[in-house]
C-alpha positions in Angstrom: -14.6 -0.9 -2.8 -12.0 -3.1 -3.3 -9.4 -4.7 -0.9 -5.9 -2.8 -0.7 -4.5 -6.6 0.6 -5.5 -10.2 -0.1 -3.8 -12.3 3.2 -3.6 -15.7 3.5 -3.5 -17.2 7.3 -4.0 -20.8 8.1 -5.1 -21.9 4.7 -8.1 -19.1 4.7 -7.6 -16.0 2.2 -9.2 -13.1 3.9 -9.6 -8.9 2.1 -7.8 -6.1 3.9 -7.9 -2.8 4.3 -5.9 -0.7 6.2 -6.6 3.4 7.0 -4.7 6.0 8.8 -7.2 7.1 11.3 -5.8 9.8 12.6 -2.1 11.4 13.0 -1.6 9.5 16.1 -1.0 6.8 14.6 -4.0 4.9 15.1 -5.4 2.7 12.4 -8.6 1.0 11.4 -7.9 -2.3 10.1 -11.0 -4.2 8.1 -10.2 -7.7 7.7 -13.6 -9.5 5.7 -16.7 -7.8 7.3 -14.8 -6.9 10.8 -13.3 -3.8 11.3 -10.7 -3.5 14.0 -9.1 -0.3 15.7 -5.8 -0.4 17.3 -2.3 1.4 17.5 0.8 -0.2 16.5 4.1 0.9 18.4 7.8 -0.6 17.7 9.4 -0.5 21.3 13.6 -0.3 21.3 14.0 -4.1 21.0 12.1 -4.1 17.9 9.0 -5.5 19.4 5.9 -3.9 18.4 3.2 -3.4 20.6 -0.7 -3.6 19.5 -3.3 -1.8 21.3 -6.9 -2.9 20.4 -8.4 -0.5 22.5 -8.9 -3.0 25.1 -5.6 -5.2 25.2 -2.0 -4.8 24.2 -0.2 -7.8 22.0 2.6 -8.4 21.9 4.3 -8.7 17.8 7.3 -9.9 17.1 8.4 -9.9 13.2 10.2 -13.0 12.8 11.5 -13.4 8.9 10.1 -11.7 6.2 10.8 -13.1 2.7 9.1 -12.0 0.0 5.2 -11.7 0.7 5.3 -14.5 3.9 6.1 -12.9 7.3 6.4 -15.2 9.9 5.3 -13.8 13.6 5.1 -14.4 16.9 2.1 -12.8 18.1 1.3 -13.3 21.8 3.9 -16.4 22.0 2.1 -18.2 19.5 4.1 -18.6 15.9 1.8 -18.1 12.9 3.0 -17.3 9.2 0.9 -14.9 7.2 1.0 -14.3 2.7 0.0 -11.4 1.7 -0.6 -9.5 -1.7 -1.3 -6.2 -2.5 -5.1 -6.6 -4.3 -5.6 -4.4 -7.0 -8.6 -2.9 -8.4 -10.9 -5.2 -9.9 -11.8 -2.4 -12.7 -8.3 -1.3 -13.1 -6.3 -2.6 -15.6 -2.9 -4.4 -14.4 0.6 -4.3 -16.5 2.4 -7.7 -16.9 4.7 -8.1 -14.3 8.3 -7.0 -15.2 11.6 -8.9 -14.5 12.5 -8.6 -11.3 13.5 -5.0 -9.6 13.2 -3.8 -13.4 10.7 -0.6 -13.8 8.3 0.2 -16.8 10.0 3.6 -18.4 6.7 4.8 -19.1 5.5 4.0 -15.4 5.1 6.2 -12.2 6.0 5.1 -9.0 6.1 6.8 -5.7 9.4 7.3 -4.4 8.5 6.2 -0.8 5.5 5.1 0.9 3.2 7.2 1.7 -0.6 8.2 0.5 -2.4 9.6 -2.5 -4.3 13.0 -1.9 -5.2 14.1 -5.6 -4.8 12.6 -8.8 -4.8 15.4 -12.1 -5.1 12.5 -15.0 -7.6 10.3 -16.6 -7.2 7.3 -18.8 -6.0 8.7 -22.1 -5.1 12.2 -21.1 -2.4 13.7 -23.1 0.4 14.7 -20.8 4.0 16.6 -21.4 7.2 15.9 -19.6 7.1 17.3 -16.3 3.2 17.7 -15.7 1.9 17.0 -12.7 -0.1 13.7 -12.6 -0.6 13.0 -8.8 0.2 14.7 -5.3 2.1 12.0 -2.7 1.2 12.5 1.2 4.5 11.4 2.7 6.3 11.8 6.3 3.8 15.4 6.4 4.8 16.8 3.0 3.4 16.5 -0.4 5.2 15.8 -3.1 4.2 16.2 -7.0 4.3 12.9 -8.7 5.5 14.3 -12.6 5.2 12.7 -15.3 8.4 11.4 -16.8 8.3 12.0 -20.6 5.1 13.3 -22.6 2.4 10.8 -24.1 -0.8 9.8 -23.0 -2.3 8.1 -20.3 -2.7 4.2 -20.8 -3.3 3.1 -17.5 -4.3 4.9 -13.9 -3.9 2.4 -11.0 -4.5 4.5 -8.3 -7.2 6.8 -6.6 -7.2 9.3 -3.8 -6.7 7.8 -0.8 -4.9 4.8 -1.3 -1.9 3.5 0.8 1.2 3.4 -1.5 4.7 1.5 -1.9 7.7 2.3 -3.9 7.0 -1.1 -6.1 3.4 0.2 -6.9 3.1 1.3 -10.6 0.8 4.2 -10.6 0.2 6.0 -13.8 1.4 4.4 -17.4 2.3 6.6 -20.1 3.1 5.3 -23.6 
């Protein structure tokens, strides 16, 4: 399987993936061949709290710009790039100016996570089908598909962790 996240932390590029273990809000983080499990809690000031099982750490999100987030974990300040990887086998779209949406394209209007996906590369499809079901804040949401056509690209699988940016299905 393929890394949801490509990071970048002192000059070593390292695969990541992230799962929801449970509704508790504990997650299992795999970073290379290590996995790691731990809950994440944002106190009042804004300071998270990391529980590895074992420990708390202390987070503090510094600046965020782009794909660089500079924190301060435990005292100690360390900046961190990050991607979102995509499938090797899945084919990408050319980027598109900036903020600027493929018409064609699907995107989930909030983060959340992908529990069923209805279409296959070149499906026919009419306005308003259903192409995907989002998992988001306890409710699923159908993901419809914006004008009929067929399928030309399907970027996403059950599962997988989603953003708002994330183009999901192409139609043309």
């Amino acid at each position: 399987m393929s890394p949801e996240y490509k990071a970048e932390f002192t000059d070593v590029t390292y695969d990541v993936e992230v799962d929801l273990l449970d509704e508790g809000g504990v997650i299992v983080v795999k970073i290379g061949d290590q996995s790691f499990t731990m809950k994440p809690t944002k106190g009042e000031d804004g300071i998270w709290t990391v529980n590895n099982r074992t420990t708390d750490h202390r987070v503090e999100v510094l600046k965020r710009s782009g794909n660089t987030i500079s924190i301060q974990l435990d005292g100690e300040k360390h900046t961190l790039e990050w991607v979102r990887a995509k499938k090797a086998d899945t084919p990408v779209s050319a980027p598109l100016s900036s903020g600027t949406k493929n018409p064609g394209g699907v995107y989930p209007p909030m983060p959340g996570k992908i529990t069923e996906v209805h279409v296959a590369l070149n499906d026919s499809v009419q306005d308003g089908d259903t192409l995907c079901i989002l998992e988001a804040m306890k409710m699923f949401n159908e993901l419809k598909a914006p004008k009929s056509g067929r399928i030309r690209e399907v970027n996403v699988e059950p599962g997988a962790s989603v953003v708002p940016s994330d183009l999901l299905i192409l139609i043309e």
